[in-house]
VEXDREN-2710 file (C-alpha; in Angstrom, 1 decimal):
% VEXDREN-2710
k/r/px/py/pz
1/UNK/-18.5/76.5/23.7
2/UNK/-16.3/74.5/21.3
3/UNK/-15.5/71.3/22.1
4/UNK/-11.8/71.6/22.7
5/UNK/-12.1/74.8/24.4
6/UNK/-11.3/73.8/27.8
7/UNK/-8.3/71.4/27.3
8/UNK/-6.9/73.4/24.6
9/UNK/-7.0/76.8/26.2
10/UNK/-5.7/76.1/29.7
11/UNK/-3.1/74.3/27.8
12/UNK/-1.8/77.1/26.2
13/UNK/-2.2/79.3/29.1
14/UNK/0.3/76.5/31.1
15/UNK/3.1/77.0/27.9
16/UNK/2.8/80.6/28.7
17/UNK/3.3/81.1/32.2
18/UNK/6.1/78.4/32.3
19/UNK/8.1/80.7/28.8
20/UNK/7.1/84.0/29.5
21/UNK/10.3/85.9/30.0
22/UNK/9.2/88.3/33.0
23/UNK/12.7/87.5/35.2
24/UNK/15.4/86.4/33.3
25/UNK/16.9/86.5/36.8
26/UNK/15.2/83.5/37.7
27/UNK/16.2/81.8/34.6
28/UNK/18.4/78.2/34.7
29/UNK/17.5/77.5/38.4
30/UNK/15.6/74.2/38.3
31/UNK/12.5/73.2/39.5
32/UNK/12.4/71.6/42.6
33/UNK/11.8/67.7/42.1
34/UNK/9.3/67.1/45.0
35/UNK/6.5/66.1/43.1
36/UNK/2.8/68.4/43.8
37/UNK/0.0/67.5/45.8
38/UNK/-3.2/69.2/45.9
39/UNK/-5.2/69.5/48.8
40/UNK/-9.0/69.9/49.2
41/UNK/-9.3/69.8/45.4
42/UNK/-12.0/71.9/44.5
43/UNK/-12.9/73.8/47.5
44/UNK/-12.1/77.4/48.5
45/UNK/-9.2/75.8/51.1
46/UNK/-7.3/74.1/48.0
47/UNK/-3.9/73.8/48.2
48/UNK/-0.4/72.6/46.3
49/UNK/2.1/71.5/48.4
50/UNK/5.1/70.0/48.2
51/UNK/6.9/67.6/50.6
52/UNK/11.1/68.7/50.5
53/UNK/13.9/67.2/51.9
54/UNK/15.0/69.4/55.3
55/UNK/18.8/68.0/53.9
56/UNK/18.0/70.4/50.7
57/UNK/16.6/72.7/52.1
58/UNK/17.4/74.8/56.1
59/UNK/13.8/75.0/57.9
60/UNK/14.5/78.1/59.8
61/UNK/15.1/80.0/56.7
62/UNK/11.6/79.3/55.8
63/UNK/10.4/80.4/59.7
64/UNK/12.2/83.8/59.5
65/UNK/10.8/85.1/56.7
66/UNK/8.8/88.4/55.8
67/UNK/7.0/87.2/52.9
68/UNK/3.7/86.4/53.9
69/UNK/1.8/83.9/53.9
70/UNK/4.9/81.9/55.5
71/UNK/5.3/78.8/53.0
72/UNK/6.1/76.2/55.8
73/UNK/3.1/74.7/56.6
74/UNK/4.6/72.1/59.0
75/UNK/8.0/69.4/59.0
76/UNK/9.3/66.0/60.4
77/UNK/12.5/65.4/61.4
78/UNK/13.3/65.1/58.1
79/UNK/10.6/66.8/56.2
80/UNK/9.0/70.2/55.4
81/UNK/5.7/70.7/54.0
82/UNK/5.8/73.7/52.2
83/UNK/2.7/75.4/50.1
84/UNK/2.9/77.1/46.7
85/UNK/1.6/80.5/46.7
86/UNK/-2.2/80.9/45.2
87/UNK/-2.2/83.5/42.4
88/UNK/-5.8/84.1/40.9
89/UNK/-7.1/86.2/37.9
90/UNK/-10.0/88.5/38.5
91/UNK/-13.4/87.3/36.0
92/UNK/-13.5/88.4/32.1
93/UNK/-16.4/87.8/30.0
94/UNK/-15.9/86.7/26.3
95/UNK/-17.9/86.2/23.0
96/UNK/-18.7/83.4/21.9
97/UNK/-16.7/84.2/19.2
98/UNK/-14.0/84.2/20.9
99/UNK/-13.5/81.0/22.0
100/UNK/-14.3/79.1/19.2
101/UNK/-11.4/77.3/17.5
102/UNK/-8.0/76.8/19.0
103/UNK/-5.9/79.5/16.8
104/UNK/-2.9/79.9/19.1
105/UNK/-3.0/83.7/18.3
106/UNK/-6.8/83.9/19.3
107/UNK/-5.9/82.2/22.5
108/UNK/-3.1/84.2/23.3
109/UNK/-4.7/87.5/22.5
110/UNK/-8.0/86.7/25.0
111/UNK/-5.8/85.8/27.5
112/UNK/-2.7/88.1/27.7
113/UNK/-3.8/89.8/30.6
114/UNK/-4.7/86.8/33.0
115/UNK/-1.4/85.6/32.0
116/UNK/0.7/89.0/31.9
117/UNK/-1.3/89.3/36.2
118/UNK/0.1/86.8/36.9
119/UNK/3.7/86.7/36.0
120/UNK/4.3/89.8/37.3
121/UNK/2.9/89.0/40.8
122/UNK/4.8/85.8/41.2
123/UNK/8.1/87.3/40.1
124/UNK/7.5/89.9/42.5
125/UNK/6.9/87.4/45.3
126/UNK/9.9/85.5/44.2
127/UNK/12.0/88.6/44.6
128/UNK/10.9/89.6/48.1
129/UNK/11.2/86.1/49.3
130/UNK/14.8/85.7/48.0
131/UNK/16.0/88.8/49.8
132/UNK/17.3/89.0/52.9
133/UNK/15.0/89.8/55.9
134/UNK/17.8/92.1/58.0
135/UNK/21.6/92.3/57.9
136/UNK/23.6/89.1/59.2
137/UNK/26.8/87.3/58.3
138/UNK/25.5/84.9/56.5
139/UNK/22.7/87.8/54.7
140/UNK/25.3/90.4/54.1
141/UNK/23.2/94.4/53.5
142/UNK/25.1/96.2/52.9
143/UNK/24.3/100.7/52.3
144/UNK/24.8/102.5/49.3
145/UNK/27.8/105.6/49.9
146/UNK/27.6/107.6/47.2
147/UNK/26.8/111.4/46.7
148/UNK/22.8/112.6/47.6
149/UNK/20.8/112.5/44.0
150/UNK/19.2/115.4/45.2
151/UNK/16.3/113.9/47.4
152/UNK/18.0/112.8/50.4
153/UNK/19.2/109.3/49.1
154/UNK/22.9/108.2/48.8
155/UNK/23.7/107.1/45.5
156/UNK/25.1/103.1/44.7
157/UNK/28.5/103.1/43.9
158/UNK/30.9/100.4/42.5
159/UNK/32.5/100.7/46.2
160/UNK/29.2/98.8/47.4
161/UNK/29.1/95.8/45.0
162/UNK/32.8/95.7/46.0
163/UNK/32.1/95.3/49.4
164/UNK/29.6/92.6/48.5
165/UNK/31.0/90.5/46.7
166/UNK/34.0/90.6/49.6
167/UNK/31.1/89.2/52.1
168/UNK/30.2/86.7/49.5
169/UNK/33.7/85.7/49.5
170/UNK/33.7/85.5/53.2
171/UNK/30.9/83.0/53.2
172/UNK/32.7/81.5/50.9
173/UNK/30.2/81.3/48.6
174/UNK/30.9/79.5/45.0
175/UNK/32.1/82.2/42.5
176/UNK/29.8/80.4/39.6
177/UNK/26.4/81.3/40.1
178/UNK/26.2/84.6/41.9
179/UNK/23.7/86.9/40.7
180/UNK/23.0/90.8/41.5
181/UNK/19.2/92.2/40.8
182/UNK/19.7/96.0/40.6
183/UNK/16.8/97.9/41.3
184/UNK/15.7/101.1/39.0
185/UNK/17.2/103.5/41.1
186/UNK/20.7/102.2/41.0
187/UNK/20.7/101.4/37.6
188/UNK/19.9/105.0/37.4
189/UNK/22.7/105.9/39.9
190/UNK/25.0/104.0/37.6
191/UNK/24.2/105.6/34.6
192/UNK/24.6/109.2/36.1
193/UNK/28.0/108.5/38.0
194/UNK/29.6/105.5/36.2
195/UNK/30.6/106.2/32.7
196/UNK/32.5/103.0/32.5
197/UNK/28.7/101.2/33.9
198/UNK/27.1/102.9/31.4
199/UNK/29.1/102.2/28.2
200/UNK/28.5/98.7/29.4
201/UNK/25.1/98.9/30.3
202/UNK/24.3/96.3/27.6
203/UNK/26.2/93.4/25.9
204/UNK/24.9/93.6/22.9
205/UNK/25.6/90.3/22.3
206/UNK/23.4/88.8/24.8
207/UNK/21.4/91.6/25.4
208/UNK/22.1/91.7/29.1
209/UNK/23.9/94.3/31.2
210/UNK/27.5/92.8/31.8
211/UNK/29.1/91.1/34.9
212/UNK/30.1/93.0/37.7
213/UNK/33.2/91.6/40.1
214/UNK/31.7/88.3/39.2
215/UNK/27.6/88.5/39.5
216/UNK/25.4/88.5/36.8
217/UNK/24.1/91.4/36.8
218/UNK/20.5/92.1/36.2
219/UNK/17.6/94.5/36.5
220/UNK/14.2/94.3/37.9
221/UNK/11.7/97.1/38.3
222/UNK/9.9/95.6/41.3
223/UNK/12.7/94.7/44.2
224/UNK/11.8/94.7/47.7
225/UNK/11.7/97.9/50.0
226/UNK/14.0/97.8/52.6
227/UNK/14.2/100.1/56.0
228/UNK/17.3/102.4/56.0
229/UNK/17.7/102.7/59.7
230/UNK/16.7/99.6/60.5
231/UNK/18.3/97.6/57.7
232/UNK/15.2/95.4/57.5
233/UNK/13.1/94.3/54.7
234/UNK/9.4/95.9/54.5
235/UNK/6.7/92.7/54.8
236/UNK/5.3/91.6/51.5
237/UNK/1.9/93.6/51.2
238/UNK/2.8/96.0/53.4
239/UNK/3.2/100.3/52.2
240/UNK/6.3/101.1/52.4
241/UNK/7.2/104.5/53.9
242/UNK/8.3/107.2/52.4
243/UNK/11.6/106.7/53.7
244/UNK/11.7/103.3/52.4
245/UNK/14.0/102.4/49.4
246/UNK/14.1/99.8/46.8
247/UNK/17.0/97.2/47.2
248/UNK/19.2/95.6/44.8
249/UNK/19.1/92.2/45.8
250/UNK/22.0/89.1/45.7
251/UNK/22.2/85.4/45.7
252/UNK/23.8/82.3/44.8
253/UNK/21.5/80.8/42.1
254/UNK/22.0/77.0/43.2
255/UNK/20.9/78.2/46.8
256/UNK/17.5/78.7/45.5
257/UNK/14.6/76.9/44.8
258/UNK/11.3/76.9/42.5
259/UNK/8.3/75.3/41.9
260/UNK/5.4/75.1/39.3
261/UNK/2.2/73.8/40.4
262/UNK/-0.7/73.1/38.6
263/UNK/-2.7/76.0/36.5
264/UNK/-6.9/75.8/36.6
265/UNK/-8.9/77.0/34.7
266/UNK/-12.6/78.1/35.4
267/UNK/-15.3/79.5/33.0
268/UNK/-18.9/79.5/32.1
269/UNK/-20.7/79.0/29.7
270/UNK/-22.7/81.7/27.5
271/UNK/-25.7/78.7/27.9
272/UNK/-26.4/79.4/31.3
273/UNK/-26.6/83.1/31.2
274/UNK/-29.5/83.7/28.7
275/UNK/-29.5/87.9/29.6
276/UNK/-26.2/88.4/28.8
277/UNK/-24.9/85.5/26.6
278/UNK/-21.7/85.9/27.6
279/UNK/-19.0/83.1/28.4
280/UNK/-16.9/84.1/31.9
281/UNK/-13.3/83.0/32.6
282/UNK/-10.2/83.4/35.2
283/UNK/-7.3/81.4/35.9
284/UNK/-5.5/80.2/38.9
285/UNK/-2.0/79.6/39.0
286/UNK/0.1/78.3/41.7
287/UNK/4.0/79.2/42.2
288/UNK/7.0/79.4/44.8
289/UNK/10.6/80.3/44.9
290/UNK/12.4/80.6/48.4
291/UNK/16.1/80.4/49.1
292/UNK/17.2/77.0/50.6
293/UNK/19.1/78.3/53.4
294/UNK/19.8/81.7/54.8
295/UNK/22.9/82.0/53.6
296/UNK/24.5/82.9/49.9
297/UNK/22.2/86.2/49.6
298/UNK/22.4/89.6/50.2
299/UNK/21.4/93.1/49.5
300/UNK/22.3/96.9/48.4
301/UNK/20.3/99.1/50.4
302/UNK/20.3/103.0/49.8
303/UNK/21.2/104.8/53.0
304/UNK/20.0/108.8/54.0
305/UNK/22.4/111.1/52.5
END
């Protein structure tokens, strides 16, 4: 392999995964400061972890949570010890070609798709673990009232992100900084039944779908799944059932936190595999973003017509 392979391609794979614009949602909020430690470095138990204030950030929330693995590993009095999640890239081969040089565009071409995996997991993570777990004061859910689209599902209204930003309000959470993820089926509801929604559907000038009763509205393809008699949130992993709906999902965006950890990078090289003379490579990546506290988030649920 080239000499400045290694350093020089897991660089560049770093740049991308930190700027890769997968969840605008998610952008502004800061990383957590807690600095990373690794664990077992090297072996198949390696873990980051950070060590974070319990004054920043509410233990139990991190307890009662249906995002598996839990993150809390263990806490002091004053101190919780929480682990990023492991996100790893399944083996590709390359040329030797291929990794010669350090071309930016070569580098980003061979490695879209370990980087494109995992974006899209960890955003999908971050999502479910920012949600709500059931319906509380402080984790308002509230059900969607609107007219059956036809398969047995009550269609999102305004009425609902009324009522929610009223239980926001109640908490009396900051008005700066609230934020409301629609899922794809109430963006479609919206754009049936709300003419007004829909001739607003995009600022043109930012290119983002414009504030509602004072969230910052957004869309994401991959919410969580949520339990319409139960009100609860479906685990993290878990199939949901077919009367399991998608959930458009609120918070306050200084309530939650995030946290890069470190990127690796392993490969082989096309030396030691004389048959095939191939060069192998995968990526591991480790990421978290949990809410602080259970409080400041809620969630639009879609109800049984």
């Amino acid at each position: 392999m080239a000499r400045n392979f290694p350093e020089v391609w897991v660089g560049r794979v770093e740049t991308n995964l930190k700027t890769t614009d997968e969840a605008p949602w998610l952008d502004g909020i800061p990383e957590i400061t807690s600095p990373v430690v690794v664990l077992g470095e090297g072996t198949d138990t390696e873990k980051n972890i950070i060590n974070i204030p319990t004054s920043e950030f509410e233990v139990e929330v991190l307890i009662n949570n249906s995002t598996y693995p839990i993150a809390l590993q263990d806490y002091t009095d004053d101190t919780a010890i929480v682990a990023l999640d492991k996100y790893q890239t399944k083996v590709t081969t390359l040329a030797d070609d291929d990794v010669m040089g350090a071309a930016y565009d070569k580098i980003d071409s061979v490695t879209k798709g370990h980087v494109s995996s995992i974006t899209s997991e960890k955003y999908i993570k971050a999502i479910h673990a920012i949600a709500p777990t059931a319906d509380s004061v402080n984790t308002p859910v509230i059900e969607t009232g609107g007219n059956d689209d036809g398969d047995g599902r009550k269609m999102i209204t305004r009425r609902e992100i009324i009522k929610l930003k009223k239980k926001f309000d109640q908490m009396q959470c900051p008005a700066n900084g609230r934020r409301l993820v629609l899922c794809a089926d109430h963006v479609q509801d919206l754009l049936n039944s709300d003419q007004k929604f829909a001739d607003q559907y995009y600022n043109y000038v930012s290119g983002k779908i414009s504030n509602l009763y004072g969230f910052q509205v957004y869309e994401y393809i991959a919410n969580p799944y949520f339990n319409p008699t139960t009100k609860q949130k479906v685990s993290f992993g878990a199939v949901p059932a077919a009367d399991d709906y998608q959930a458009s999902v609120a918070f306050y965006a200084p309530n939650i936190g995030k946290k890069t950890g470190k990127t690796k990078q392993y490969y082989s090289d096309a030396k030691t595999d004389p048959e095939n003379q191939t060069n192998k490579i995968n990526y591991r990546h480790y990421f978290i973003a949990i809410p602080k506290r259970a409080k400041y988030i809620g969630a639009i649920i879609s109800s049984k017509a």
